[in-house]
Structures are given as C-alpha cells and as structure tokens.
C-alpha positions, 0 to 999 in steps of 0.5 A: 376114150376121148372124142369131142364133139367135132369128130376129133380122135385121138390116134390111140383111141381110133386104132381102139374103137375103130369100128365106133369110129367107122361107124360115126363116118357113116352117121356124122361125116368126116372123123378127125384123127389127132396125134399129140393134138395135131390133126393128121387124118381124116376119116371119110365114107368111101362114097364121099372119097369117090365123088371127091376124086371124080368119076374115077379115070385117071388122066391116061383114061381121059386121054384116050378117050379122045377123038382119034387125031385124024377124024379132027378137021383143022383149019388154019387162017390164010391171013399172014401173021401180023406184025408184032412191036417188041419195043426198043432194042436199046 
C-alpha cells in the first residue's frame, strides 16, 4: 500500500482498504486519491460535506421562503428621474 503522509492514495489502494481509508477520513481529515500521480479525488467526513454545502436548501428552498410579494410595502420617489449625459452623438 502506498499512502504518504499528506493523506494521499493511490486509486488501487483506496478501492483495496477502503475502510483504512474511511477510517483515516475520520481521525486526520480530508484523504487525497491519485490516479497515475494526478490528484482526482478527495475523501471527506460527511459533516464536513455538509457544513461545506450550507444548511442544505437548495435555492428553490431559499426562494420560497421568502415573504409573499403582497405583504412587501414598495415605495417609489415622486421626485423625476434625473438627467443623464450620455456624451456626444458624434
């Protein structure tokens, strides 16, 4: 097996001690999984996963969560809009 001290595995050897590799998720962090030296994963605790992602609504969530349109007071300046130079037409 070869697993260095940063937390790196190789792609064979994670498949093979997978529970080793679990287990090393929960007692030093975030495991590294390489392919042909090449880092293509990170193995992480579910809890860090979710803090990660937030309190877990999605933006639909988010959305309707918010204050029905008709209970919002909107109000609007009656001062005009002012002037605005766009520069030179030329």
């Amino acid at each position: 097996m070869v697993v260095d001290m940063a937390g790196h595995w190789q792609l064979q050897d994670a498949k093979q001690r997978f529970s080793e590799l679990i287990r090393l998720v929960k007692a030093e962090g975030p495991q590294i999984v390489t392919r042909s030296g090449e880092e293509v994963a990170v193995v992480i605790d579910i809890a860090e996963y979710r803090r990660l992602r937030g309190d877990g609504r999605d933006f639909k969530d988010f959305l309707r969560s918010a204050p029905e349109l008709d209970a919002l007071e909107i109000t609007r300046s009656a001062a005009p809009a002012r002037v605005v130079d766009l520069g030179d037409d030329g």
